[in-house]
Each structure stands twice: as structure tokens, then as C-alpha cells.
C-alpha positions in Angstrom: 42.6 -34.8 19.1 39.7 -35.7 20.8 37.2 -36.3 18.2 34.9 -33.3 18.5 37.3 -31.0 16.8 38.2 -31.1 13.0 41.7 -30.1 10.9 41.4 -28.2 8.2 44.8 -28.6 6.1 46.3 -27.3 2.9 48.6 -25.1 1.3 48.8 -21.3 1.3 48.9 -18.8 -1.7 51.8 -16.2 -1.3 51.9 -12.6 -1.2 49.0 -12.0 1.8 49.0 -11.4 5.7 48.8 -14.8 7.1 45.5 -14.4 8.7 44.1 -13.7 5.2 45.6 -16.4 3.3 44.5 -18.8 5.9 41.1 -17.6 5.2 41.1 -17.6 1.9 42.3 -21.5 2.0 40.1 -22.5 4.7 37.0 -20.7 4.3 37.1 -19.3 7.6 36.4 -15.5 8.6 39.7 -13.6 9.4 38.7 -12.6 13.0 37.8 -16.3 13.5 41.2 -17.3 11.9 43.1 -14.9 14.7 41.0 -16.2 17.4 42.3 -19.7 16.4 45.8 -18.1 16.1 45.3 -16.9 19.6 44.7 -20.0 20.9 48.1 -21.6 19.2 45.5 -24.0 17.3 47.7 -22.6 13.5 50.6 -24.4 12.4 52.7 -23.6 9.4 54.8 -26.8 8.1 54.2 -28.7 11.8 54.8 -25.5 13.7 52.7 -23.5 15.9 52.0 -19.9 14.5 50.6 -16.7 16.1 51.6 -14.0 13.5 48.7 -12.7 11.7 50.8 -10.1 10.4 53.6 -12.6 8.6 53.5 -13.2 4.8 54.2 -16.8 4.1 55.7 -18.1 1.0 53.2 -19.9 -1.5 53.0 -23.3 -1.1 53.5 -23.0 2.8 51.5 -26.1 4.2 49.0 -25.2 7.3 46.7 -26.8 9.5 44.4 -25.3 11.1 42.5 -27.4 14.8 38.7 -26.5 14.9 37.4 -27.3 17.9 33.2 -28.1 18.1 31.0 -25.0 17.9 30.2 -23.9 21.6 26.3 -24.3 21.1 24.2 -21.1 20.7 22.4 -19.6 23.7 19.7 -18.7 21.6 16.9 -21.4 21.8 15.7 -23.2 18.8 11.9 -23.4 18.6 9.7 -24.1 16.0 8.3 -21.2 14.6 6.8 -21.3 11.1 8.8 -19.5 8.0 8.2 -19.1 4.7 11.9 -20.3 2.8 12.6 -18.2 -0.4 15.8 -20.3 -1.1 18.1 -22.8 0.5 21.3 -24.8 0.4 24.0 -25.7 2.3 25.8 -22.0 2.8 23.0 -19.7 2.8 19.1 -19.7 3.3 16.8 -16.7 2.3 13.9 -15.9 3.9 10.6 -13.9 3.5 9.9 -12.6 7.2 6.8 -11.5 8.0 5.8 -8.1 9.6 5.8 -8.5 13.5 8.9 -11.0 13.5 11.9 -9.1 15.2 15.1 -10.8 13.8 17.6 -11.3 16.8 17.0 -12.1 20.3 17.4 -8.8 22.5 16.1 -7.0 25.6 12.2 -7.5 25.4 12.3 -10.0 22.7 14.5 -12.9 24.1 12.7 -15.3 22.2 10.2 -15.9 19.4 12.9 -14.4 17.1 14.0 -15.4 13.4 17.2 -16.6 15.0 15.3 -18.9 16.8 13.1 -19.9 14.4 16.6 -20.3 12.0 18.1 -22.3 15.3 15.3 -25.2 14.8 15.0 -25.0 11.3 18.9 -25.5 10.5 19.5 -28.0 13.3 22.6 -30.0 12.5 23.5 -27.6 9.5 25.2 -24.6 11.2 29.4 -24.8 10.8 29.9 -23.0 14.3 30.6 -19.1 12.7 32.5 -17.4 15.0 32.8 -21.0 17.0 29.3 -20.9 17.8 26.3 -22.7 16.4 24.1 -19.7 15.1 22.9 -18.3 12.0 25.1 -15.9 10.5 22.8 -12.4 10.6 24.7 -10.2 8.0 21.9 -7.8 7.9 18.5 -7.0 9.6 14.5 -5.6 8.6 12.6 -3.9 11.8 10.1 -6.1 13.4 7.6 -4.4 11.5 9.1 -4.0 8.2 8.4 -7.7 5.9 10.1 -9.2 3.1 13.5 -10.8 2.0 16.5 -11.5 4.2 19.8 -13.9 3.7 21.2 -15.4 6.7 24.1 -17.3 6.0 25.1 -20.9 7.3 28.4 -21.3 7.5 31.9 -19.4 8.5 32.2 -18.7 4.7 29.1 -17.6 3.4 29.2 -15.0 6.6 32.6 -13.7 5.6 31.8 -13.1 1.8 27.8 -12.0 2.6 29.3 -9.8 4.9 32.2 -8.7 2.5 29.6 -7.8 0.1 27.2 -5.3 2.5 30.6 -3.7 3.4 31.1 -2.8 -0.1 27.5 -1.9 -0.6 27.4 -4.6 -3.7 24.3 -6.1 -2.4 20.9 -5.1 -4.6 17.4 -3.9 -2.2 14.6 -2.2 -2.9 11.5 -1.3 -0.8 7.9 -0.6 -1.9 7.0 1.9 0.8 3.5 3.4 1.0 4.0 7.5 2.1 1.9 10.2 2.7 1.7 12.4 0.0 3.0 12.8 -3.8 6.8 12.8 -3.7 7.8 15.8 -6.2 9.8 15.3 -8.3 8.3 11.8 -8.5 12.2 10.2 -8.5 15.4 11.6 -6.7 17.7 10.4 -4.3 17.9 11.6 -0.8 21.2 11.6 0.8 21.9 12.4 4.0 24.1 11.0 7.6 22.1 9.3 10.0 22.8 8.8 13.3 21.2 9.0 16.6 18.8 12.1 17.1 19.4 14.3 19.7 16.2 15.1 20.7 15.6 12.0 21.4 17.8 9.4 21.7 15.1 6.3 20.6 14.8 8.1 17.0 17.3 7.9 14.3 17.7 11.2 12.6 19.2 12.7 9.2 22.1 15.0 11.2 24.7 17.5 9.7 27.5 15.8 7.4 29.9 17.5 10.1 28.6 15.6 12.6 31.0 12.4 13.5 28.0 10.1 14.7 26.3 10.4 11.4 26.7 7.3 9.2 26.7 8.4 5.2 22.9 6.4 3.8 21.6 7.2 0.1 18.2 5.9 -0.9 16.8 6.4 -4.8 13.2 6.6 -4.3 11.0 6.4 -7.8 7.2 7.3 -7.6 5.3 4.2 -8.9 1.4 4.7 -8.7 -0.3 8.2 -6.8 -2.9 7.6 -4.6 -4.4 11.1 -3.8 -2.9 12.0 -0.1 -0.6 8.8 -0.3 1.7 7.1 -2.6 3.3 3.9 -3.6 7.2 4.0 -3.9 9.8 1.9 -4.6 13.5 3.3 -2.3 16.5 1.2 -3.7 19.4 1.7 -0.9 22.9 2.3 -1.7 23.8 1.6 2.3 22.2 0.0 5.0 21.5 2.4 7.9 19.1 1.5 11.0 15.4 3.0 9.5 16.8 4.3 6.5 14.1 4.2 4.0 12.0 5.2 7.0 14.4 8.5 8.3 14.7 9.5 4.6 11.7 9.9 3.5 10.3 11.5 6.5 13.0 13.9 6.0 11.5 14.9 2.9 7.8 15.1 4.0 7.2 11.8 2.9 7.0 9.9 6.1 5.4 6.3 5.7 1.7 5.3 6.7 1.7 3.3 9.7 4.7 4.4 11.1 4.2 5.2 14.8 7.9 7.2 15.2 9.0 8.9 12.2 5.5 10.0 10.9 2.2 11.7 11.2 -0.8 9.5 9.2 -2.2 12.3 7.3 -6.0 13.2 8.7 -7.9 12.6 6.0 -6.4 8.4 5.8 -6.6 7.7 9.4 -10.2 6.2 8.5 -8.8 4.0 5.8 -5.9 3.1 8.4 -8.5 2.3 11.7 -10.6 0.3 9.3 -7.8 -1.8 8.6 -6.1 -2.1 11.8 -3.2 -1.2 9.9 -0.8 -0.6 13.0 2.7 -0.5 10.9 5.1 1.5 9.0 4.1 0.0 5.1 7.7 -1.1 4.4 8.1 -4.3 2.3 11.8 -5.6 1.3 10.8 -6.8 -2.2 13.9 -6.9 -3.9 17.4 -8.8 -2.9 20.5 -9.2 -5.1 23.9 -10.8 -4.3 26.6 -12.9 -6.2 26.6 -16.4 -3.9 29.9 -16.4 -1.7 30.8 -19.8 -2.2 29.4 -20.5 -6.0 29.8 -17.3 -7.2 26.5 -17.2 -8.6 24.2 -14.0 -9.5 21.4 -14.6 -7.1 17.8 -12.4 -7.2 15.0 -12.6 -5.6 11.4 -11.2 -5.7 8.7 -10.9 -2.8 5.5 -9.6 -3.3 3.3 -7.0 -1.0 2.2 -9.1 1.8 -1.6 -9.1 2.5 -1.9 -6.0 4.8 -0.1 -3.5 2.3 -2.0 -5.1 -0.7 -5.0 -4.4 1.1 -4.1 -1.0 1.6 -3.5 -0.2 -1.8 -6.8 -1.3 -2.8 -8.6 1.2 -0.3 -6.1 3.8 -1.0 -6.8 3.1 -5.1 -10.8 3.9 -4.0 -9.6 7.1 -2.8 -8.5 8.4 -5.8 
């Protein structure tokens, strides 16, 4: 061993696929398990093993070589965020509107994973075998509020365990044209890619294989004469969801420059404030901790911007 690697060692329980067991006993994701496999760095009592598929009888000792995390090719910089909660698996953040969350074509930096990069230095466990922040799930750019990021191999796994199984608790508050009637319901439709225009997301027949199955419960909280505040809790995580859903409805939100019209009458409130963005605030977040199995919730409240909409909207009425 040369020093920069570490052995993770133990016994297995029986009855499961070896790739699982080994990452139920290490705390390593599966696919990062049968990368290791792939690279002969398993052994099962002192002898090399490939076979993800093999069941292994309890008690079976392992040991598994971990080489050092490759480092991340995202930069780290220091860019300022506001921490909601942290610990050694798992940080949860409250991102402001106008962050975009991963480096990408156009925004290669200035990205929450770069601002997680420099704030985590010397924290991250290599997911994947890379030093990163483990992004389980993502806000637009110009949508704010509560995202969890996890830390480690682990915490990825069972975060991303739990959006699979859509256990994870969100809700928006989302300020939209008009007064949604009846003022709660749930709007259930696939969304995929639009084909009119391939840059637009798009509720599309049920029939139609590049749909993806989203729900959102939406629940009228205060009406504001041509607008409304509302709070969309989200059964599945689709790209613009809340956003594609209530549009589809004839509720599009204020501010938003794709899926939406601002109605005439508002546009004054709007220009006033230079208010420039779909009003979509993650407020709510809910999830049992993957390592402490621990009910966590947390609460964000309207950032400046929306407040001060409300407040103009509230004169309106």
C-alpha cells in the first residue's frame, strides 16, 4: 500500500448480492463498490473478488483497497453561503436566487459546487472516487431556498436512496398569476421535453415514453387580486415541476420569463421592483439522516425579493 489509499475491512451479512452487502458494511455506494470490484481492489477471506452477482455466506470477512479521491475539476472558490445545517455526512444549505448549482456550459464557475468545493476543503470522502460534493438534487438558478448536499460515499447513497423512493418532504411558496380554483388540488401530469421547443419542459401525454410521472399538491394560502400566494408540496422531482404544473393549469408564476405571461395589470408592480425571476422559494425540506437515522426538517423563509412582493401585491387588493 502506498499510503494514500485506505482498507476498509469487516465481515459481511448473508443472504445479499455481494456488491450490496459490501455496501451495506462499508458505507460505500454500490456502483462505487463494482468500480472497485472492477479494478480487483475486493477480497473475500484474502482473495481477490469480481462477482457482484455472488451471495456470500454471513460472516465472510472482506477488505476492500480505497485508493485517494482523484481531486475534483471543479474549482473551489470562496463564495459566500448561508449554512442551514452541518456535520460530518451532510450540509444543508439555503441558496440564493441567481446561484446555479453545478458547473455547466455557460456557468463553469461561480457555482454552489464551487462554493461547497472551498467551504468543505479536507471534508469530502472522494464519492464516486472523486473529491466533490455529492448533489442528490438541484433548485434552478433562479429558484432560492433549501438544498442537502451530501459529504460523503454514504450519505450520497442513502440521500439518493431516499429521492428515488420519493420519501424526501418539499414544499414551495410560489407567487402565480391568478386565484387557483378550487384553492387546493393536485395536478398530475408527465413531463418531459416539449416538442415545440426543445428548451421548455412540457406536461405531455401519459402515452408518451419521454414523459417522466411528476405530482405537485398545490394549497391556496393568501389571494392577492390578479395574483396569489401558494404553497406546491412535490411528490417527485421533475426539471421545473412546480413551474410546468402550474402553468398547465393557468397558474403560471410571476417572474417567470419561460413558462408564463406576467398578467398586464402587475407588470407595474413587477418593473418597480426589478423583480426579473420566476417567485419560487424551496421553503420546506424533510429527510430521515442516512447515517444517524435521524428525522431532519427544516424551514426557510421568503427571501427579500418575494417578501417584498407580497407586500405590493397585498396593496393591490
Amino acid at each position: 500500500m502506498n499510503g494514500e489509499e485506505r482498507i476498509i475491512s469487516g465481515t459481511l451479512p448473508g443472504g445479499e448480492r455481494l456488491d450490496k452487502a459490501l455496501s451495506l458494511a462499508s458505507g460505500l455506494s454500490r456502483e462505487r463498490v463494482k468500480a472497485l470490484m472492477g479494478e480487483g481492489r475486493v477480497s473475500l477471506d484474502g482473495k481477490v473478488s469480481g462477482q457482484a452477482s455472488l451471495k456470500p455466506a454471513a460472516g465472510t470477512a472482506f477488505a476492500i483497497t480505497v485508493p485517494e479521491a482523484a481531486p475534483a475539476e471543479a474549482a473551489a472558490q470562496d463564495i459566500p453561503l448561508s449554512i442551514v445545517f452541518e456535520d460530518e455526512h451532510l450540509i444543508v444549505v439555503d441558496k440564493p436566487a441567481g446561484l446555479v448549482v453545478h458547473p455547466a456550459a455557460g456557468n463553469l464557475d461561480g457555482t454552489l459546487v464551487n462554493a461547497l468545493l472551498h467551504h468543505c476543503r479536507g471534508q469530502l470522502s472522494g464519492i464516486g472516487g472523486v473529491v466533490r460534493p455529492g448533489i442528490v438534487h438541484r433548485i434552478d438558478k433562479e429558484t432560492s431556498g433549501l438544498l442537502v448536499v451530501a459529504k460523503t460515499d454514504a450519505a450520497h447513497e442513502g440521500l439518493a436512496r431516499q429521492f428515488a423512493d420519493h420519501s424526501i418532504h418539499r414544499a414551495y411558496l410560489a407567487i402565480v398569476a391568478g386565484v387557483p380554483k378550487p384553492p387546493s388540488g393536485t395536478v398530475s401530469g408527465h413531463i418531459g421535453r416539449s416538442d415545440h421547443d426543445r428548451k421548455k419542459m412540457a406536461v405531455l401525454h401519459p402515452l408518451n415514453k419521454r414523459g417522466k410521472h411528476a405530482v405537485t399538491h398545490y394549497r391556496l394560502i393568501e389571494a392577492l387580486g390578479f395574483a396569489s400566494l401558494v404553497e406546491c408540496r412535490l411528490e417527485t422531482g421533475r426539471t421545473h415541476q412546480v413551474r410546468v404544473h402550474m402553468s398547465s393549469i393557468g397558474h403560471p408564476l410571476l417572474g417567470d420569463p419561460v413558462y408564463g405571461r406576467n398578467p398586464q395589470r402587475l407588470r407595474p408592480i413587477l418593473t418597480q421592483l426589478h423583480f426579473a425571476r420566476q417567485a419560487l422559494h424551496a421553503a420546506e425540506l424533510g429527510f430521515i439522516h442516512p447515517v444517524t437515522g435521524a428525522a431532519q426538517n427544516f424551514v426557510s423563509a421568503l427571501p427579500a425579493d418575494m417578501a417584498g412582493l407580497l407586500v405590493e401585491l397585498e396593496k393591490q387588493t
